[in-house]
matplotlib code that plots the C-alpha trace (Angstrom):
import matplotlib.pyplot as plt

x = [-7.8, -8.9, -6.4, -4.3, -2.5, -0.4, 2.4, 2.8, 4.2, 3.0, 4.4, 5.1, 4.0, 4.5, 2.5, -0.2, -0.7, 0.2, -2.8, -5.2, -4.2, -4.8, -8.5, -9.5, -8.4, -9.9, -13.0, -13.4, -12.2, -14.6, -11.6, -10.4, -8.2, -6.0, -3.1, -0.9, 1.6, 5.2, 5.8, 3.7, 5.7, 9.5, 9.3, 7.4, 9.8, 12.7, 11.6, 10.5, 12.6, 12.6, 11.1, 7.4, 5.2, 5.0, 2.2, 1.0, -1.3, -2.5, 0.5, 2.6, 5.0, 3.8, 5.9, 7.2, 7.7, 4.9, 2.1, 1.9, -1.4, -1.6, 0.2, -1.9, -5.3, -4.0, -3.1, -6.7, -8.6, -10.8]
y = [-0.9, -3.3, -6.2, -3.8, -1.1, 1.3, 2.9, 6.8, 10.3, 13.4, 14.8, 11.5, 10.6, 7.1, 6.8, 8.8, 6.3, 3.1, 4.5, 5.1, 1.0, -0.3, 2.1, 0.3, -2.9, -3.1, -2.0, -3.8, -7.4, -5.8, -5.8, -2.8, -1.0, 2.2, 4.3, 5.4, 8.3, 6.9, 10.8, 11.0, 8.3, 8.3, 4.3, 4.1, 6.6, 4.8, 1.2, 2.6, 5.2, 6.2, 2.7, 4.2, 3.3, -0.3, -2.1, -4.5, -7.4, -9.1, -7.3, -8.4, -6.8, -7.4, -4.7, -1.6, 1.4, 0.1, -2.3, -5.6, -5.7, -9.7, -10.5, -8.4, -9.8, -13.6, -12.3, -11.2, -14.0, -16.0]
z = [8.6, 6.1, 4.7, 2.6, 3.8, 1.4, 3.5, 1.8, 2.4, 1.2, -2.3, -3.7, -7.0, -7.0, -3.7, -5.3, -7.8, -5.9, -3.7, -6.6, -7.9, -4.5, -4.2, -7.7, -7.5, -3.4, -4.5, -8.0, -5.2, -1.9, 0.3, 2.7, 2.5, 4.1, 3.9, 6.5, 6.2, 7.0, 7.8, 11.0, 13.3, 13.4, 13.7, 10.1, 9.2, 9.8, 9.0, 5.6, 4.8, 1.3, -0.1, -0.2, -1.4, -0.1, 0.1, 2.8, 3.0, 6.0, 7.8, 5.7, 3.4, -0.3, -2.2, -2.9, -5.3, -7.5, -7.4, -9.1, -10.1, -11.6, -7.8, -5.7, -7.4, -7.3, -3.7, -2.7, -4.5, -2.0]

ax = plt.figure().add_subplot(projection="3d")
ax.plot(x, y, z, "-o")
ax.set_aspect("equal")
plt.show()
């Protein structure tokens, strides 16, 4: 998994498009990146709950519901 992780479930709109955000802004920036279905793992189930999507950077928990692009760029400047 690569420095960003985007924590989803299936059928969820706003996951759909915090993943296609996070897939642009990686690849415009070069950094990895992966999502992970909170769905398949009753401890990511639990922990996240209905929060999705919430996004994660070097393990650790950046946001949720949406991504803030300006933050997430300034985030995964060198």
């Amino acid at each position: 998994m690569g420095r960003v992780t985007v924590y989803t479930r299936a059928g969820c709109p706003s996951c759909v498009a915090a993943e296609a955000d996070v897939e642009r802004i990686c690849g415009e920036l070069g950094v990895g990146w992966g999502a992970v279905d909170v769905d398949s793992d009753p401890e990511l189930r639990a922990e996240y709950g209905d929060r999705v999507p919430v996004i994660v950077v070097d393990d650790r928990e950046h946001g949720f519901w949406r991504v803030d692009e300006p933050r997430l760029r300034r985030d995964l400047a060198p």
